[in-house]
N, C-alpha and C positions, 0 to 999 in steps of 0.2 A: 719622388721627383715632382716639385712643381711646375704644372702648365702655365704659360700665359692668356688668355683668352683674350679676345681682344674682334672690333667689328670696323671696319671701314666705311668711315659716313662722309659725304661730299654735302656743303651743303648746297641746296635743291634751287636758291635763289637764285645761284649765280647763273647768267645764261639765261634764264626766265624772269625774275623780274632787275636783274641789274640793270642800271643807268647808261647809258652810251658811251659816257666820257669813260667808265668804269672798262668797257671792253675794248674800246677805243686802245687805253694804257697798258691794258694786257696785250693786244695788239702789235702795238708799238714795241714792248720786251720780248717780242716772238714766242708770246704766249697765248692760250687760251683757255677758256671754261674746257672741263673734265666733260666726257660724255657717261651716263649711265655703263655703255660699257667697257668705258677705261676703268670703274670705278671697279666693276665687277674680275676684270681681268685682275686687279690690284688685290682683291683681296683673296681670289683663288693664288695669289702669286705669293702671298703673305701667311696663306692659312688661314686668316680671317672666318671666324661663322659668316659671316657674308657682308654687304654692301645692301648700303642703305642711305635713304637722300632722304635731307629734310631743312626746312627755311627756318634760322632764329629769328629774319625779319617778319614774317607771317605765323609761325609755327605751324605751319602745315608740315604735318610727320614728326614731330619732335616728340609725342609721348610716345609713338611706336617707335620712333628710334629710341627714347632711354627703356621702354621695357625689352625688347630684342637686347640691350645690351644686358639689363637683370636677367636675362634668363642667359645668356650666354656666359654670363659670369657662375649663374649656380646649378648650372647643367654640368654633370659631368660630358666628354665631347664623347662623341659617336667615333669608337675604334672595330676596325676590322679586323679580326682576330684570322694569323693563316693558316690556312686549312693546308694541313701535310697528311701524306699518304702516308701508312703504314703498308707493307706486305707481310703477309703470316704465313 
């Protein structure tokens, strides 16, 4: 059976260096920037190897965000095998 892997990334701009008018409009459609930990909540809720933020306008975190995603794609995932009791 194939797994899907997969990582939740927010990017890091928004909220930090966005423009006014830009939150202003999110504002307006009774929305807003994600916080770090909506992001986190999202991908414990997804399964996600985890949540991770990073700006394409600046690339700040943008190579740690594509290697986290290479290695979560060629890691097999961390399973916890259940421990049952035998009695003899």
């Amino acid at each position: 059976m194939q797994t899907i892997k997969c990582v939740v990334v927010g990017d890091g701009a928004v909220g930090k260096t966005c423009d006014s008018a830009t939150l202003e409009k999110l504002r307006n459609g009774g929305q807003s920037p994600i916080t770090r930990e909506m992001g986190e909540k999202m991908a414990k809720e997804t399964r996600a190897s985890k949540y991770l933020e990073c700006s394409a306008l600046t690339q700040e975190g943008l190579k740690t965000t594509f290697d986290e995603a290479i290695m979560a794609a060629l890691l097999p995932p961390v399973t916890t095998k259940e421990k049952k009791c035998a009695l003899l």
